[in-house]
OpenMM code with the backbone's topology and positions (N, CA, C; nanometers):
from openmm import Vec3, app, unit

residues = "UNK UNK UNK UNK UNK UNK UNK UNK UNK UNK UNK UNK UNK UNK UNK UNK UNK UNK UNK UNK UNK UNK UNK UNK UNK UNK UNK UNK UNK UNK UNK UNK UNK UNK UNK UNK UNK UNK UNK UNK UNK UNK UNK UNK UNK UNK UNK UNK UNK UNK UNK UNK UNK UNK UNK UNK UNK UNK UNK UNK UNK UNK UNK UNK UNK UNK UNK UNK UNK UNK UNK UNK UNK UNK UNK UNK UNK UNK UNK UNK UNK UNK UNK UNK UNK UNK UNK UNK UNK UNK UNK UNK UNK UNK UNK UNK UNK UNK UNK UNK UNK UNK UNK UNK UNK UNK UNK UNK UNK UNK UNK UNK UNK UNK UNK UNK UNK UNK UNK UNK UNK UNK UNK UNK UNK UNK UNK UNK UNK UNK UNK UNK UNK UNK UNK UNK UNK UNK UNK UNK UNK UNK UNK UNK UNK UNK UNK UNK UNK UNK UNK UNK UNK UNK UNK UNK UNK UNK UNK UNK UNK UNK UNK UNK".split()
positions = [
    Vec3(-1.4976, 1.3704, -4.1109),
    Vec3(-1.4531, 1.4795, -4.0281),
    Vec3(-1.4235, 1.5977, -4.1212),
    Vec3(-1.4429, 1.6870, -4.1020),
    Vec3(-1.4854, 1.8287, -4.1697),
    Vec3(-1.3237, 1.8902, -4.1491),
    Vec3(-1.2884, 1.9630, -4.2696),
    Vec3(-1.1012, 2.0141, -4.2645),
    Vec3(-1.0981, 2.0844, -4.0995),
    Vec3(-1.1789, 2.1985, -4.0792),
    Vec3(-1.1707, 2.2552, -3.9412),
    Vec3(-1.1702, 2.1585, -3.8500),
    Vec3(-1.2653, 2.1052, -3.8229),
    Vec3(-1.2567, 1.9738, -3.6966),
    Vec3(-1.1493, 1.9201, -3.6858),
    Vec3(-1.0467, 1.8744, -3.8133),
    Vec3(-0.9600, 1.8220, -3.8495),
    Vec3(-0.8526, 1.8447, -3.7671),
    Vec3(-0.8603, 1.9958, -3.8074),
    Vec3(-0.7213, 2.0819, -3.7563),
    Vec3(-0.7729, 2.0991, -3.6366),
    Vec3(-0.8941, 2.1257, -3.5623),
    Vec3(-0.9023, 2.1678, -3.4241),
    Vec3(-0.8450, 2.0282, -3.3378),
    Vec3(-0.8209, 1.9297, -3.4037),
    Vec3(-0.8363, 1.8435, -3.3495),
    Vec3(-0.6597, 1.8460, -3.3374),
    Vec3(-0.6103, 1.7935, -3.4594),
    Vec3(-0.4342, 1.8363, -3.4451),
    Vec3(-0.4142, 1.8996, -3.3789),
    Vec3(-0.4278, 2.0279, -3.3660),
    Vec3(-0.3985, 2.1715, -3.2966),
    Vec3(-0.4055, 2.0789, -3.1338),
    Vec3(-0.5346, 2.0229, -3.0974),
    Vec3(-0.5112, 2.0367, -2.9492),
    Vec3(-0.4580, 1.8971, -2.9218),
    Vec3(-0.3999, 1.7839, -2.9922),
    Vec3(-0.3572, 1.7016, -3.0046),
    Vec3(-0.1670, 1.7781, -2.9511),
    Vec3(-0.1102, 1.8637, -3.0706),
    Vec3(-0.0094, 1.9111, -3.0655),
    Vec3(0.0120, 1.9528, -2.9494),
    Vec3(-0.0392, 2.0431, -2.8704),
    Vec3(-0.0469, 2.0982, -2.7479),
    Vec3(-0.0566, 1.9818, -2.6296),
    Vec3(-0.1808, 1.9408, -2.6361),
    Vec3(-0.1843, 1.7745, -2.5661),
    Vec3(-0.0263, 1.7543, -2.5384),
    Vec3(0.0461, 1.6662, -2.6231),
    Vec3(0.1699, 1.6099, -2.6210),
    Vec3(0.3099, 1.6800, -2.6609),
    Vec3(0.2961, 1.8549, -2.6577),
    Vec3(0.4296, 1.8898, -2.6781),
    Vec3(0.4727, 1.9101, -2.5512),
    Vec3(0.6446, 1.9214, -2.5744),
    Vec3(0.7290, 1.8327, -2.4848),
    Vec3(0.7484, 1.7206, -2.4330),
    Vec3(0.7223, 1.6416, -2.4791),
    Vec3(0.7240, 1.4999, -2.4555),
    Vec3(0.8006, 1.4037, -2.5182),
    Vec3(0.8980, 1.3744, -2.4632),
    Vec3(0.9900, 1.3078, -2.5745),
    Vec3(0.9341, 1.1233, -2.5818),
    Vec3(1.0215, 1.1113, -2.7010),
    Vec3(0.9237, 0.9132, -2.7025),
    Vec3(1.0517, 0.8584, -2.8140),
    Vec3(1.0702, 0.7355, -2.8041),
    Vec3(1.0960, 0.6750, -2.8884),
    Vec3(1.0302, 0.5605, -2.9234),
    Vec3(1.0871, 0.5476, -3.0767),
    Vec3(1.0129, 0.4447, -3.1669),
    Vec3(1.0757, 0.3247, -3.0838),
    Vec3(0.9500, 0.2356, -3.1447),
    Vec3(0.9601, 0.0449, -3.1208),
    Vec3(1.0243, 0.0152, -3.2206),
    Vec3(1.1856, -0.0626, -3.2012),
    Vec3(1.2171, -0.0801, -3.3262),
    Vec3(1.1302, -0.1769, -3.4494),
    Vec3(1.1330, -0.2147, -3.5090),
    Vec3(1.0502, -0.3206, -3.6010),
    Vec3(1.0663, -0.4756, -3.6022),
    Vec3(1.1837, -0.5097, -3.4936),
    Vec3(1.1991, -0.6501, -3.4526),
    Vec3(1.0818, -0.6200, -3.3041),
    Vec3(1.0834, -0.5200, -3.2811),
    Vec3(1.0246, -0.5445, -3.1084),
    Vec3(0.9159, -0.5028, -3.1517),
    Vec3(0.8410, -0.4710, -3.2312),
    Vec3(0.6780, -0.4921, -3.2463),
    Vec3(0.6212, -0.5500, -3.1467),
    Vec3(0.5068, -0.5533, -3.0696),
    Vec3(0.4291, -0.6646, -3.0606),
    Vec3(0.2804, -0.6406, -3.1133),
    Vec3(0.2422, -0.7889, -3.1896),
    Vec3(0.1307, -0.8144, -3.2004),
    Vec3(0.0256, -0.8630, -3.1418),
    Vec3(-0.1012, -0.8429, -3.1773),
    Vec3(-0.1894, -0.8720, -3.1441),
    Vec3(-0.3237, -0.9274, -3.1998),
    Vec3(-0.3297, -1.1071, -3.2504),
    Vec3(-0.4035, -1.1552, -3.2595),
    Vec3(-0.3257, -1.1933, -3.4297),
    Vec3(-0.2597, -1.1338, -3.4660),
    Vec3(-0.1315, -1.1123, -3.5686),
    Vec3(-0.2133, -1.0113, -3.6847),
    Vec3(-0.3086, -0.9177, -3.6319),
    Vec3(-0.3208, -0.8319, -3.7126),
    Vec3(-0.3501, -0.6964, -3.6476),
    Vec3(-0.3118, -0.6943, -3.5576),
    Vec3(-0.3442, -0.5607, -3.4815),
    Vec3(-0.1860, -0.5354, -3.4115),
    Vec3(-0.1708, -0.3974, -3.4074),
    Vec3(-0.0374, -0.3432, -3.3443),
    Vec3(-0.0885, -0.2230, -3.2609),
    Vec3(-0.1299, -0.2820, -3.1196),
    Vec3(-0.1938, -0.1643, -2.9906),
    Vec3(-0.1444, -0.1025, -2.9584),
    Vec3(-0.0071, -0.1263, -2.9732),
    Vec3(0.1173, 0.0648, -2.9195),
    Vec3(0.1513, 0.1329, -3.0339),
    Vec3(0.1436, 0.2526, -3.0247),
    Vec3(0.1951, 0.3478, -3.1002),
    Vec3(0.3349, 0.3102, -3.0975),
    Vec3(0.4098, 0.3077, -3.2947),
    Vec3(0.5170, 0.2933, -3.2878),
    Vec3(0.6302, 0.3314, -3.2146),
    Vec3(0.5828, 0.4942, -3.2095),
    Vec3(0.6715, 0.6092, -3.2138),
    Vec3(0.6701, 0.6217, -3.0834),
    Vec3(0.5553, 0.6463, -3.0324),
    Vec3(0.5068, 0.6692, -2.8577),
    Vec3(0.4335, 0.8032, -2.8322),
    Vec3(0.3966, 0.8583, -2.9834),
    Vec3(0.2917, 0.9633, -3.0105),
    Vec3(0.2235, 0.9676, -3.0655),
    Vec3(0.1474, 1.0364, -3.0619),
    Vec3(-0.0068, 1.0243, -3.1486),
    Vec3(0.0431, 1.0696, -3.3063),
    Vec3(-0.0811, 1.0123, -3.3478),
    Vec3(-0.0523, 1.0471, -3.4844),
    Vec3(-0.0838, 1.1800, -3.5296),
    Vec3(-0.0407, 1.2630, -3.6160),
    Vec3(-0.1292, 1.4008, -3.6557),
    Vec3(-0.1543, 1.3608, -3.8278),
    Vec3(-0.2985, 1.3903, -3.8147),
    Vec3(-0.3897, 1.3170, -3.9398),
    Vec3(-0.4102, 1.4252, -4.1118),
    Vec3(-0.3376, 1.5367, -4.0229),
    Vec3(-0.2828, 1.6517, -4.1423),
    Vec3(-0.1585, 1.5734, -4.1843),
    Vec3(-0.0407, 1.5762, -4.1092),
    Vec3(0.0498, 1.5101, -4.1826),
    Vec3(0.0737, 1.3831, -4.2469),
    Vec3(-0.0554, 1.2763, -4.2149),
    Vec3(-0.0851, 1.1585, -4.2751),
    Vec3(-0.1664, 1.1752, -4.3600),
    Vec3(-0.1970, 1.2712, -4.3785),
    Vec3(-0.2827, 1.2954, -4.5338),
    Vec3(-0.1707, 1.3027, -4.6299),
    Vec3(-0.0971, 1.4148, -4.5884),
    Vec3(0.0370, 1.4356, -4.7200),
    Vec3(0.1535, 1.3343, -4.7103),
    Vec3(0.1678, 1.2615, -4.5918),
    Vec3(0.2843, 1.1279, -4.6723),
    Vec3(0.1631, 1.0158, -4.7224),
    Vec3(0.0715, 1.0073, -4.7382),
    Vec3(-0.0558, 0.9337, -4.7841),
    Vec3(-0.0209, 0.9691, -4.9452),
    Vec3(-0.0526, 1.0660, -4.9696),
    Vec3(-0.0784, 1.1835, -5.1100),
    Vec3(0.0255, 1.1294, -5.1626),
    Vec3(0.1557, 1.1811, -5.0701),
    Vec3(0.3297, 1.2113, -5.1196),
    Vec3(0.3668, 1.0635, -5.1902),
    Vec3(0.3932, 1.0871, -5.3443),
    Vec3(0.5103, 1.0267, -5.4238),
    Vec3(0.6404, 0.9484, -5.4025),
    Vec3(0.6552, 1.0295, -5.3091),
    Vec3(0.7971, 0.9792, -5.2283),
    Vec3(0.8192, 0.9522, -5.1035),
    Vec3(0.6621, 0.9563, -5.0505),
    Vec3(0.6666, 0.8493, -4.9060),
    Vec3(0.5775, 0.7704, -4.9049),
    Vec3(0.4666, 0.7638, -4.8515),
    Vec3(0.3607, 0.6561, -4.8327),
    Vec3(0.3462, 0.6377, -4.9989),
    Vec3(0.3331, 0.6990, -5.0762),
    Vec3(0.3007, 0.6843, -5.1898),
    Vec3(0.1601, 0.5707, -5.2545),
    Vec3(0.0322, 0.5725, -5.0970),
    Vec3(-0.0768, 0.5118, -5.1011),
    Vec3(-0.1983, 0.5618, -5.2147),
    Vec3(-0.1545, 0.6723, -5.2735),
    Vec3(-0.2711, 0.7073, -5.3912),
    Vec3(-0.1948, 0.5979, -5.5310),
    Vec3(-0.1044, 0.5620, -5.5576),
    Vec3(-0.0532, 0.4796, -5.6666),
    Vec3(-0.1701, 0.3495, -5.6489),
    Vec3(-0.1979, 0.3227, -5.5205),
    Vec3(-0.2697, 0.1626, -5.5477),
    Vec3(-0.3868, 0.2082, -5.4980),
    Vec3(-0.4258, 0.2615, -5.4068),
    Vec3(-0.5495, 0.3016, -5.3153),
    Vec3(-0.6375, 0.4210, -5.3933),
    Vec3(-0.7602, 0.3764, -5.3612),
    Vec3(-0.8451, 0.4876, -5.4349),
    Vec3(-0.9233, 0.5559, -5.2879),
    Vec3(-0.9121, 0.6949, -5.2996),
    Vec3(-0.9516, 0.7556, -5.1822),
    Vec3(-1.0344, 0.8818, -5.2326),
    Vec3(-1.1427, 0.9144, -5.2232),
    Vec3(-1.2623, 0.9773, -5.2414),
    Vec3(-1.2718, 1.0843, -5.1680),
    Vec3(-1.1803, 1.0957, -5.0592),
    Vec3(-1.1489, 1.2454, -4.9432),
    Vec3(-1.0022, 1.2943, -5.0096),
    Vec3(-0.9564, 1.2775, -5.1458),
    Vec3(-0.8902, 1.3396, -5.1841),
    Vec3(-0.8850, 1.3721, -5.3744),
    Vec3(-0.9813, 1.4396, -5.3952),
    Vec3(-1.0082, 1.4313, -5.5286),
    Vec3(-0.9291, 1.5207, -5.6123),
    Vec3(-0.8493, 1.6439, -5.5242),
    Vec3(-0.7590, 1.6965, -5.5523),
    Vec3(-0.6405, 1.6301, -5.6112),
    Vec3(-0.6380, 1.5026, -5.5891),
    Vec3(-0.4968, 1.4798, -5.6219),
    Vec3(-0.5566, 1.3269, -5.7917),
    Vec3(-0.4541, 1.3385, -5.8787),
    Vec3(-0.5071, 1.2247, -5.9410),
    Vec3(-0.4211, 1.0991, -5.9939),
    Vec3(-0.4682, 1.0378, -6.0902),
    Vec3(-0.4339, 0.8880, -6.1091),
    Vec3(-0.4200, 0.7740, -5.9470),
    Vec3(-0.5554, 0.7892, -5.9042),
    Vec3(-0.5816, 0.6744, -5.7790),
    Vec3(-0.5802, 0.5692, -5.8612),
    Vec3(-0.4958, 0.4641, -5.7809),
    Vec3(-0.4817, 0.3320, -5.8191),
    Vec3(-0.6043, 0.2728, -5.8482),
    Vec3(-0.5807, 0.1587, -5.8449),
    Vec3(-0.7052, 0.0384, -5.8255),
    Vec3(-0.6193, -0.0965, -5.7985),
    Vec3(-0.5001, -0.1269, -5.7201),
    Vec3(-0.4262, -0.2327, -5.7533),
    Vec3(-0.5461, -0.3036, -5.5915),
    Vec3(-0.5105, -0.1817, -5.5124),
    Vec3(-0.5412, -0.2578, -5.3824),
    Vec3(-0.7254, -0.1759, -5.3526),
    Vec3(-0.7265, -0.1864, -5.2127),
    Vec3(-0.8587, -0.1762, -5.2217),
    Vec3(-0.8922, -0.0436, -5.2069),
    Vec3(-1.0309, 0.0044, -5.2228),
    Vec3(-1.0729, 0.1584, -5.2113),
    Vec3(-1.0460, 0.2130, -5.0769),
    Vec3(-1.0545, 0.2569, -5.0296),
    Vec3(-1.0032, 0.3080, -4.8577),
    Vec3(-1.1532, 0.4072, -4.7853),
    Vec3(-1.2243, 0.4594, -4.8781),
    Vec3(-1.3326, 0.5295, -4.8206),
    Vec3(-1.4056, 0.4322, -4.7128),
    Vec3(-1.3869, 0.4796, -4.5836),
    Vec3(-1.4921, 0.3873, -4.5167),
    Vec3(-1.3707, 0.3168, -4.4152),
    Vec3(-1.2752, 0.3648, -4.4362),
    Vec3(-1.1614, 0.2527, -4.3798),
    Vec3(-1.1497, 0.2232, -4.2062),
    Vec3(-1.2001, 0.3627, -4.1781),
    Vec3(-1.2009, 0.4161, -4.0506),
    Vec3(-1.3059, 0.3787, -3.9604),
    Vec3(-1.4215, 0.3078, -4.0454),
    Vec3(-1.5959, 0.2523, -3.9842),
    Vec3(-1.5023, 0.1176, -3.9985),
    Vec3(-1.4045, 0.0712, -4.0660),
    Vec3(-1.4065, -0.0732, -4.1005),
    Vec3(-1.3223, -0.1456, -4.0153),
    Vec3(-1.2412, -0.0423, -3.9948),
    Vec3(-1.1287, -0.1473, -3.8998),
    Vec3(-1.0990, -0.0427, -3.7410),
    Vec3(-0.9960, -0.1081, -3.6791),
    Vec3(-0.9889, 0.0038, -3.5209),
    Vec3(-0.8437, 0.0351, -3.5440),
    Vec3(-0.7710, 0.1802, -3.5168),
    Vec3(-0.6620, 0.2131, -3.4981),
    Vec3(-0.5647, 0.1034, -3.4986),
    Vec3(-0.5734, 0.0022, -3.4460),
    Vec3(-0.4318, -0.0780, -3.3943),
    Vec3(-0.4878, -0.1499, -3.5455),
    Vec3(-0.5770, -0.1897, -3.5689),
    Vec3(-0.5723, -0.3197, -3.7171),
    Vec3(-0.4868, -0.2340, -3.8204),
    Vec3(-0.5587, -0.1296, -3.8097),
    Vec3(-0.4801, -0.0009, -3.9470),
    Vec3(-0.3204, 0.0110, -3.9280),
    Vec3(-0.3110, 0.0084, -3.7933),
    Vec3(-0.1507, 0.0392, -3.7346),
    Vec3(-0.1041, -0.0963, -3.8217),
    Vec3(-0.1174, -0.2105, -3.7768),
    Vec3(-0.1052, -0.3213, -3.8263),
    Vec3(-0.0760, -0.3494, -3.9979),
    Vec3(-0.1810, -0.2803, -4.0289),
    Vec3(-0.1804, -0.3159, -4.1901),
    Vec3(-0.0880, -0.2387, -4.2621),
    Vec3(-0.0666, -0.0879, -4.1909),
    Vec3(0.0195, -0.0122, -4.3084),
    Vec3(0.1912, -0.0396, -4.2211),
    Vec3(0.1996, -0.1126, -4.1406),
    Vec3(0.3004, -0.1116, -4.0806),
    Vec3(0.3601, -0.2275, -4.1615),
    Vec3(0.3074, -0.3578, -4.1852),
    Vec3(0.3282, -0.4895, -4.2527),
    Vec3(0.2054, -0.5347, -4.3329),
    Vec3(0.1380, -0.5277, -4.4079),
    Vec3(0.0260, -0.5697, -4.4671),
    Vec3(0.0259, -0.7539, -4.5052),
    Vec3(0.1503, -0.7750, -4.5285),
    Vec3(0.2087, -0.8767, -4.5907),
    Vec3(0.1359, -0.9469, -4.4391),
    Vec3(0.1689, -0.9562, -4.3331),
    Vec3(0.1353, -0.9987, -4.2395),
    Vec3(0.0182, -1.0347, -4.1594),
    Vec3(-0.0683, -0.9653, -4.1992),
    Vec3(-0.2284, -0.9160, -4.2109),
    Vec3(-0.3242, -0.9901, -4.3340),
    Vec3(-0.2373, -0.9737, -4.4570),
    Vec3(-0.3046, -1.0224, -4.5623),
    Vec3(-0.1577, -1.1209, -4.6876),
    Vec3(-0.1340, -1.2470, -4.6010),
    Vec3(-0.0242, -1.3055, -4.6641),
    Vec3(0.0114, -1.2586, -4.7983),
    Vec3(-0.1145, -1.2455, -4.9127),
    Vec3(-0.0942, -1.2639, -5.0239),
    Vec3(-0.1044, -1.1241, -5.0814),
    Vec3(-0.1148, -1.0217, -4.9967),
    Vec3(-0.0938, -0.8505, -4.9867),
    Vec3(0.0042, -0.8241, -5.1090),
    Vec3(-0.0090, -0.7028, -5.1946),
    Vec3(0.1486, -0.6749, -5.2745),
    Vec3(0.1418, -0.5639, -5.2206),
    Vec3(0.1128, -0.5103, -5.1264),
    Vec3(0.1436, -0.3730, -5.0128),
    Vec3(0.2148, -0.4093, -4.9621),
    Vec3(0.3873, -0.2650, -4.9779),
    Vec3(0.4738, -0.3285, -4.9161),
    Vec3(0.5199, -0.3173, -4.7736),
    Vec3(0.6124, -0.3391, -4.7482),
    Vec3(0.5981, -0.3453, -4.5882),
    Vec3(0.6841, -0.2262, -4.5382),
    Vec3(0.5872, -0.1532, -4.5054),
    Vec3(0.6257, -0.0164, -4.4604),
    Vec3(0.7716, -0.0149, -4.3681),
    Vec3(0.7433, -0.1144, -4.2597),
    Vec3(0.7742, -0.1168, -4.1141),
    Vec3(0.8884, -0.2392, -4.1000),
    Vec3(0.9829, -0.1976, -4.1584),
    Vec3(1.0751, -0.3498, -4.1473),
    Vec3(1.2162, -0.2780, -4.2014),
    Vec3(1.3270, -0.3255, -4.0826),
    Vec3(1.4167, -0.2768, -4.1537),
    Vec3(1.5708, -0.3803, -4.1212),
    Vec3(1.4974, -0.5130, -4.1607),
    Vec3(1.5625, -0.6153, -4.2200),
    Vec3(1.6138, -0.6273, -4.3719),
    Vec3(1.7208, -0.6195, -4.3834),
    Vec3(1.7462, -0.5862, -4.5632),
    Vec3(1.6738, -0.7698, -4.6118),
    Vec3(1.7527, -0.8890, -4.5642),
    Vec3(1.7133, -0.9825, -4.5650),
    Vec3(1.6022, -1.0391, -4.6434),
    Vec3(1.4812, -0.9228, -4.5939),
    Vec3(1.3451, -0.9553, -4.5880),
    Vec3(1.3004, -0.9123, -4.7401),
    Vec3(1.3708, -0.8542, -4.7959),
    Vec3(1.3671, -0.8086, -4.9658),
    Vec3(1.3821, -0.8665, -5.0818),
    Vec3(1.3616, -0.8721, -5.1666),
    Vec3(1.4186, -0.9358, -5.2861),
    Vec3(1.5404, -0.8409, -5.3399),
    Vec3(1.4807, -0.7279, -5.3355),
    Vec3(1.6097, -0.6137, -5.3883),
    Vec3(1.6010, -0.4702, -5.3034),
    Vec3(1.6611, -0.5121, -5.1372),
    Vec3(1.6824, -0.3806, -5.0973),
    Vec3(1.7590, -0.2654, -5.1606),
    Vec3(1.6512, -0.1316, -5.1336),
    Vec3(1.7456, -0.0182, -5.1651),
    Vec3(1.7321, 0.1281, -5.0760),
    Vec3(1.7118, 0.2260, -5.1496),
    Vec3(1.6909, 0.3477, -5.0440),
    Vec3(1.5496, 0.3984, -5.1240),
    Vec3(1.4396, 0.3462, -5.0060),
    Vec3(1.3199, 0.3491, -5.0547),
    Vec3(1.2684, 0.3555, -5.1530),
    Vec3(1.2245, 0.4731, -5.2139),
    Vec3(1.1662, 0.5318, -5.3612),
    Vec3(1.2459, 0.5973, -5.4665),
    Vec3(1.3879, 0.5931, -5.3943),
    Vec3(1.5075, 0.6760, -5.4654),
    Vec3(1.5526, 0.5915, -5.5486),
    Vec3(1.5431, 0.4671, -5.5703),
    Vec3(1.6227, 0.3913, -5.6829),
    Vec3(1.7748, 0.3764, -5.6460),
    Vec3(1.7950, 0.4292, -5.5875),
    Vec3(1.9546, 0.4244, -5.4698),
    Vec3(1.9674, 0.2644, -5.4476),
    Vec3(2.0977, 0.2579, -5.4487),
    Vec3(2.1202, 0.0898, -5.4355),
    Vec3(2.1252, 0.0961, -5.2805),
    Vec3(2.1139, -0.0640, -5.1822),
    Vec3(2.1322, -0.0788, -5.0823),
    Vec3(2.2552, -0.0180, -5.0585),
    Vec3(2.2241, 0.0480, -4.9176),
    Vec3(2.3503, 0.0780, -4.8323),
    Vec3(2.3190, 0.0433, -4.6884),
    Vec3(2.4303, -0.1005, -4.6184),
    Vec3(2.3965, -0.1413, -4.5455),
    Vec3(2.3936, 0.0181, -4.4174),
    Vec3(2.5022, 0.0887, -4.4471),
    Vec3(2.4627, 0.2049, -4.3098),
    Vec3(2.3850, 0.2689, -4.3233),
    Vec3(2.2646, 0.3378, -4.4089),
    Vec3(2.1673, 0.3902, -4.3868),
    Vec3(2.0368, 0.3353, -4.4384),
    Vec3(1.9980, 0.1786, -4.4537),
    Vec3(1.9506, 0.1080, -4.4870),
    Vec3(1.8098, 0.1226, -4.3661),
    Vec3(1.6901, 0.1755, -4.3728),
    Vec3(1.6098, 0.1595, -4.3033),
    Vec3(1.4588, 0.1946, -4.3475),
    Vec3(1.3315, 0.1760, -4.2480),
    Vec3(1.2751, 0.1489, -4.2908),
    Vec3(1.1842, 0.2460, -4.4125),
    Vec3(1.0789, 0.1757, -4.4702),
    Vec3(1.0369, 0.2490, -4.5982),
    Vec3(0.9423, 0.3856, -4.4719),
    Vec3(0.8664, 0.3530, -4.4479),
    Vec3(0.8008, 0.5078, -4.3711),
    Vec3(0.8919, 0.4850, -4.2063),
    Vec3(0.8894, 0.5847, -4.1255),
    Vec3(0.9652, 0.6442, -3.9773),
    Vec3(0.8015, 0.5754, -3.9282),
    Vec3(0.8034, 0.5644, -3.7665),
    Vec3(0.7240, 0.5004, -3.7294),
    Vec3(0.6655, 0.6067, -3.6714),
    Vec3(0.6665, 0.7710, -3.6691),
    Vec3(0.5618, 0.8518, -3.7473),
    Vec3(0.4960, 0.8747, -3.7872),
    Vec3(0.5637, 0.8432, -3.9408),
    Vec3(0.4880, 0.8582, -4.0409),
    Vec3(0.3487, 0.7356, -4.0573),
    Vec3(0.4063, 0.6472, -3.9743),
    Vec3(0.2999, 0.5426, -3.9978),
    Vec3(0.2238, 0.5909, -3.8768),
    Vec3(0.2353, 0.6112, -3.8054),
    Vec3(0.1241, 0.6775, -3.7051),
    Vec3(0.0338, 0.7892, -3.7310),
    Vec3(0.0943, 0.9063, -3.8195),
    Vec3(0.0447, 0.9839, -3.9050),
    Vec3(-0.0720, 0.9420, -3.9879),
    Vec3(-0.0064, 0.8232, -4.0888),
    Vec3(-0.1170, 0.7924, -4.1521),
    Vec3(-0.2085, 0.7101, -4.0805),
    Vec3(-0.1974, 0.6482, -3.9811),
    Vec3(-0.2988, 0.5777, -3.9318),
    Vec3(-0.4230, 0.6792, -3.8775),
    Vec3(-0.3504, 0.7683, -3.8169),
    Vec3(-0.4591, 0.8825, -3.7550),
    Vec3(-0.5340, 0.9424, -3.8786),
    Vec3(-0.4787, 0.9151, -3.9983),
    Vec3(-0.5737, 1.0176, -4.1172),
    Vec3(-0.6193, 0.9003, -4.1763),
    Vec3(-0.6406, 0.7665, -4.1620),
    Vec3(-0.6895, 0.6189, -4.2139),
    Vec3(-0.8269, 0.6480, -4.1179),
    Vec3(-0.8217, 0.6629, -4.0194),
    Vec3(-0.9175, 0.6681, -3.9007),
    Vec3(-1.0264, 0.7392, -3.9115),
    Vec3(-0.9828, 0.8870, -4.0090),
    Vec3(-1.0891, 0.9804, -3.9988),
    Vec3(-1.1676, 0.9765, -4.1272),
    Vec3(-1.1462, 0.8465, -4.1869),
    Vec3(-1.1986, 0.8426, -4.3297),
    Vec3(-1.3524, 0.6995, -4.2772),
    Vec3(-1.4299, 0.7865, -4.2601),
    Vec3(-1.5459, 0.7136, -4.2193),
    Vec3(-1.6674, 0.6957, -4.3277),
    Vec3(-1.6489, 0.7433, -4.4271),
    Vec3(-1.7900, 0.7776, -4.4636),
    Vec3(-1.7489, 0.6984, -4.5999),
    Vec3(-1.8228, 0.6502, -4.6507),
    Vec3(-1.8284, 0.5190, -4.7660),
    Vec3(-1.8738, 0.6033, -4.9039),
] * unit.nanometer
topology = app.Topology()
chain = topology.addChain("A")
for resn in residues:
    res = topology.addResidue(resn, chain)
    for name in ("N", "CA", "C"):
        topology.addAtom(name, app.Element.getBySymbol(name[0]), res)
């Protein structure tokens, strides 16, 4: 998908669904499907695939260029190689598998070291903290690593990456 298309597409996406209020599924009330697909939008809005490009990019949120190598962003550098290349991701899998994978990967792919975006069980950690901040756990603002947004965000910009 071409940057203009991109944005024509956000743009009438934004319009589409402003005013509309929604709330997120918390991360115990997920439901799955088939145990690798997640068919509702977290949040209860669409994703916008501009802003899932930059918490994709971003250091301090998705922080998916550290392991992922992505070829629709050459602007940015040191792409991983821990996990897999992503070009093509969007021919490979359907919205809800992607929802699925960046939401819990661990769940999708047991032996995954992608962490789990979408969980905001401290429990479920070896060493909870405050995401990427190095901040020690704090049980009152203890939540999850991306907003269920942001994971919708990136799913919508996972989607438009078709071309190998």
């Amino acid at each position: 998908m071409t940057r203009p298309s991109l944005t024509a597409a956000c743009t009438f996406s934004a319009l589409l669904w402003a005013g509309t209020a929604y709330a997120d599924i918390s991360p115990a009330d997920v439901v799955w499907e088939d145990e690798i697909a997640i068919p509702a939008s977290l949040s209860g809005a669409p994703g916008d695939p501009v802003a899932g490009a930059a918490a994709f990019a971003s250091r301090s949120a998705g922080n998916c260029l550290s392991c992922h190598e992505n070829s629709a962003m050459p602007e940015h550098d040191f792409h991983g190689n821990v996990g897999p290349s992503l070009d093509g991701t969007g021919a490979r899998w359907s919205e809800a598998e992607l929802r699925g994978i960046v939401a819990n990967a661990k769940r999708v792919f047991p032996d995954s070291m992608m962490p789990v975006f979408y969980n905001d069980n401290p429990a479920d950690y070896i060493r909870p903290g405050d995401a990427y901040t190095a901040r020690a756990y704090n049980p009152e603002t203890f939540s999850t690593l991306l907003s269920a947004q942001q994971i919708e965000d990136i799913v919508a910009y996972l989607v438009t990456l078709t071309d190998w």
